[in-house]
N, CA, C and O of each residue as an XYZ file, in Angstrom:
288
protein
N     -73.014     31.006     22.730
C     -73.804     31.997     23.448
C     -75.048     32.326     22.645
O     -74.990     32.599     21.446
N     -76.232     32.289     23.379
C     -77.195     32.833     22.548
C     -76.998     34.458     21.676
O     -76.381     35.507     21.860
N     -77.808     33.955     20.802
C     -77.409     35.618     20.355
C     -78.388     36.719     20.538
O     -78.193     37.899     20.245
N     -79.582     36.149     21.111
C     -80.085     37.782     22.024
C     -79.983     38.154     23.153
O     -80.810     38.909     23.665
N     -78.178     37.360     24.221
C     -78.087     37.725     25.101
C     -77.589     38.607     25.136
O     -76.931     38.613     24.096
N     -77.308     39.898     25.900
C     -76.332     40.716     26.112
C     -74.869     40.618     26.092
O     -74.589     41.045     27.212
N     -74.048     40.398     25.667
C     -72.564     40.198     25.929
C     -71.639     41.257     25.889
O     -71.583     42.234     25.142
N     -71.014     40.941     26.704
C     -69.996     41.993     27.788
C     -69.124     42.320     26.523
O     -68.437     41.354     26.191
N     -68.962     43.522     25.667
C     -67.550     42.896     24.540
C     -66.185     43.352     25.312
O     -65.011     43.214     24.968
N     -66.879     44.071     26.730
C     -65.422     44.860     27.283
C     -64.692     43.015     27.881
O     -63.540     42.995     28.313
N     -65.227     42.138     27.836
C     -64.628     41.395     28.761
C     -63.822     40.226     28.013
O     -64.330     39.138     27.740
N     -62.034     40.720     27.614
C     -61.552     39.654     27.147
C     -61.649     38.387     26.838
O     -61.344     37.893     25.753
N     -62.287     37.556     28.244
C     -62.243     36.600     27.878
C     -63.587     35.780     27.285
O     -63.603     34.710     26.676
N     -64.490     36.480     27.597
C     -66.001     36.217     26.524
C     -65.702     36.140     25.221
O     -66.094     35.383     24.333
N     -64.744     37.279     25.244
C     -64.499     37.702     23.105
C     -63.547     36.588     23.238
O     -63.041     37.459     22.530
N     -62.896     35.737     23.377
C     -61.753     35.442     23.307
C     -62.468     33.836     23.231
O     -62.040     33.207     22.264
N     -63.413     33.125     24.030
C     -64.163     32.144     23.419
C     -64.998     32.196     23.040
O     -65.318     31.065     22.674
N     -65.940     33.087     22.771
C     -66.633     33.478     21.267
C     -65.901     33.245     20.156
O     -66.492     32.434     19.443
N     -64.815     33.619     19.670
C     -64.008     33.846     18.819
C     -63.368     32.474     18.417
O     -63.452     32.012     17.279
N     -62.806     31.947     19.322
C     -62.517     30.724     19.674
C     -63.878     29.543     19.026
O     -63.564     28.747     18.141
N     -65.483     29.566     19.631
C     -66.017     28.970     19.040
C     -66.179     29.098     17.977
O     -65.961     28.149     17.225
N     -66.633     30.341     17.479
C     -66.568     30.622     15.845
C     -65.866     29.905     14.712
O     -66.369     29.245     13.803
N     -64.468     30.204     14.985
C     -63.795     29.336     14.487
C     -63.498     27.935     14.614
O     -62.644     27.340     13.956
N     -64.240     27.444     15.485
C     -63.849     25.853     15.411
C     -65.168     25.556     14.215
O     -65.019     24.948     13.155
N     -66.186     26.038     14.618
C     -67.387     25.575     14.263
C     -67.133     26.112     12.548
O     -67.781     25.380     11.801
N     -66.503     26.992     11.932
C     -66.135     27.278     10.938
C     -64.955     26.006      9.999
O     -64.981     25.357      8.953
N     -64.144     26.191     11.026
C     -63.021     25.722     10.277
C     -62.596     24.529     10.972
O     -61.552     24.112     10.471
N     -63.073     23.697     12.100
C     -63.006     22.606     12.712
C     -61.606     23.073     13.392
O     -60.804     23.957     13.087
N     -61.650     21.973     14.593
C     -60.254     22.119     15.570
C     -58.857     22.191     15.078
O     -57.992     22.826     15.681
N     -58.614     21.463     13.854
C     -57.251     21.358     13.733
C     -57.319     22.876     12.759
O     -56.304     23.567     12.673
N     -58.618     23.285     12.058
C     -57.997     24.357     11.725
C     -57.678     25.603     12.114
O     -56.779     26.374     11.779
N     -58.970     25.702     13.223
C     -59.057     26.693     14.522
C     -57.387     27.017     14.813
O     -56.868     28.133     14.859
N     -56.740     25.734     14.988
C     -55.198     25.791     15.727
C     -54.279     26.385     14.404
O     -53.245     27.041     14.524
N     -54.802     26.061     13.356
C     -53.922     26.658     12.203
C     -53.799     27.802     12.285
O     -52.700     28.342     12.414
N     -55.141     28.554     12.215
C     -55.159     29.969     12.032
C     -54.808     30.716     13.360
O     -54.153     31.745     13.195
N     -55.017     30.498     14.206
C     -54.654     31.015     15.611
C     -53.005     31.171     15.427
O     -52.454     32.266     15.534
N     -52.233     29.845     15.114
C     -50.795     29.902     14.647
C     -50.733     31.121     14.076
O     -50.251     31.922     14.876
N     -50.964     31.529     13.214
C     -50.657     32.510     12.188
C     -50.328     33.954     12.997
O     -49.283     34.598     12.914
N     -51.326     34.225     13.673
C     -51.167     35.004     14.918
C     -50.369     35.062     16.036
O     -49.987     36.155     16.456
N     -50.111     34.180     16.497
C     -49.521     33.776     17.922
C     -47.919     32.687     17.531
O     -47.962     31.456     17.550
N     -47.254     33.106     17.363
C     -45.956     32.548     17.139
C     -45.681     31.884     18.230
O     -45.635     30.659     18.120
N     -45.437     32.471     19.507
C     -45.138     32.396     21.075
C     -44.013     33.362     20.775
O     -44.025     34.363     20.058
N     -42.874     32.739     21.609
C     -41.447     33.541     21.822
C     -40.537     32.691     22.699
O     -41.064     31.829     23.403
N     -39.643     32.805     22.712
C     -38.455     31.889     23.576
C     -37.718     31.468     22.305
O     -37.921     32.050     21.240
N     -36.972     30.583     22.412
C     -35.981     29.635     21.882
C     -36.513     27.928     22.081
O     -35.912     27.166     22.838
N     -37.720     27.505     21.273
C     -38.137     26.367     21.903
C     -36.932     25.238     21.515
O     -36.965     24.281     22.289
N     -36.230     25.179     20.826
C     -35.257     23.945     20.804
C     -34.550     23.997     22.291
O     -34.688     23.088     23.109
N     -33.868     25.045     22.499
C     -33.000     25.257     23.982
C     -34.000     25.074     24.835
O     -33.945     24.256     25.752
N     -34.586     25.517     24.694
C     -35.760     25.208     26.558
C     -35.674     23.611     26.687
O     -35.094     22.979     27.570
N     -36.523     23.024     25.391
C     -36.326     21.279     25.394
C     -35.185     21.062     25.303
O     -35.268     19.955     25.836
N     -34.238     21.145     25.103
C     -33.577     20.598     25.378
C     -32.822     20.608     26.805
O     -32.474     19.485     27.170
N     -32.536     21.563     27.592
C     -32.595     21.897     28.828
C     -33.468     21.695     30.016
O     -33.106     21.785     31.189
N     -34.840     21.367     29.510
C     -36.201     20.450     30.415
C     -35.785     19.169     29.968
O     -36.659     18.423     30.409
N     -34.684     18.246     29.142
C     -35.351     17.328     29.104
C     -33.807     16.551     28.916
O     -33.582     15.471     28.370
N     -32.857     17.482     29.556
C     -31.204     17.150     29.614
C     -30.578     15.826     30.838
O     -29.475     15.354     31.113
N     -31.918     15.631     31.281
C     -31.544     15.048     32.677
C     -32.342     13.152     32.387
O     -32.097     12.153     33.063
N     -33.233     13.260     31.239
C     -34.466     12.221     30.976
C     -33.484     11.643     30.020
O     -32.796     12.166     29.143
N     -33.632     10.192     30.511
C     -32.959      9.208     29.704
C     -34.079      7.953     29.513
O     -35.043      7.800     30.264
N     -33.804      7.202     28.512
C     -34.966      5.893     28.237
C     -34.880      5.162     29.731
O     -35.969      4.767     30.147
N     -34.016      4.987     30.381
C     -34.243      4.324     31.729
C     -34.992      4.753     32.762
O     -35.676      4.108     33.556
N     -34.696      6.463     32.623
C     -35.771      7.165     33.634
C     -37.306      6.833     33.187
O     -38.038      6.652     34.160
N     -37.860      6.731     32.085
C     -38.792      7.099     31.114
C     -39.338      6.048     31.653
O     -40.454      6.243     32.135
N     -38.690      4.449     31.764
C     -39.303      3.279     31.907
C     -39.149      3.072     32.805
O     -39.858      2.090     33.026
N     -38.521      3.386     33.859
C     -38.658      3.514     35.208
C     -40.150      4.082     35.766
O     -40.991      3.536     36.480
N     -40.103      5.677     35.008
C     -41.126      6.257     35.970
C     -42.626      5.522     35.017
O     -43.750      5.706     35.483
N     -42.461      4.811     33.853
C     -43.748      4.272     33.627
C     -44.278      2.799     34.719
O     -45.395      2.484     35.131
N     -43.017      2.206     34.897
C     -43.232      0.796     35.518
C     -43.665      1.624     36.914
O     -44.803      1.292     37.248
N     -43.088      2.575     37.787
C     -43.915      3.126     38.634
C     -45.599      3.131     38.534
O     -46.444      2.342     38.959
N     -45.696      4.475     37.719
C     -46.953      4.372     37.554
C     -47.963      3.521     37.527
O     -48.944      3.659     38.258
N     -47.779      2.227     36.396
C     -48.116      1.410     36.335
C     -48.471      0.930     37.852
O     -49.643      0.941     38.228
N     -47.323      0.474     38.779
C     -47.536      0.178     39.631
C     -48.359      0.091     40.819
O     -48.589     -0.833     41.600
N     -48.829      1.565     40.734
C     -49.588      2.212     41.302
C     -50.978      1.618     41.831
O     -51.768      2.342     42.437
């Protein structure tokens, strides 16, 4: 964003990629994602979710639905 535009700071999501660019342009993408980590944990149980999204996927389905695609 230029910086003698006006910017909204009431509006989440302006600050939120402002902030966002800042830090890439600082600390490049993979570190942008580092530090954001530090902040943002998430929440759930991610082993149980994957494993429960992904209880039904076997290597046959996998190469099945690629030879599909492929197909396409």
């Amino acid at each position: 964003m230029n910086g003698n535009a006006a910017i909204d700071y009431r509006n989440p999501n302006v600050i939120r990629k402002m902030g966002i660019d800042a830090l890439t342009k600082e600390l490049g993408p993979v570190g942008m994602a580092y530090f954001i980590q530090q902040y943002d944990r998430g929440n759930g149980n991610y082993t149980a979710e994957r494993e429960a999204l992904l209880a039904d996927v076997t290597m046959e389905s996998l190469l099945s639905e690629l030879d599909a695609m492929r197909n396409k």
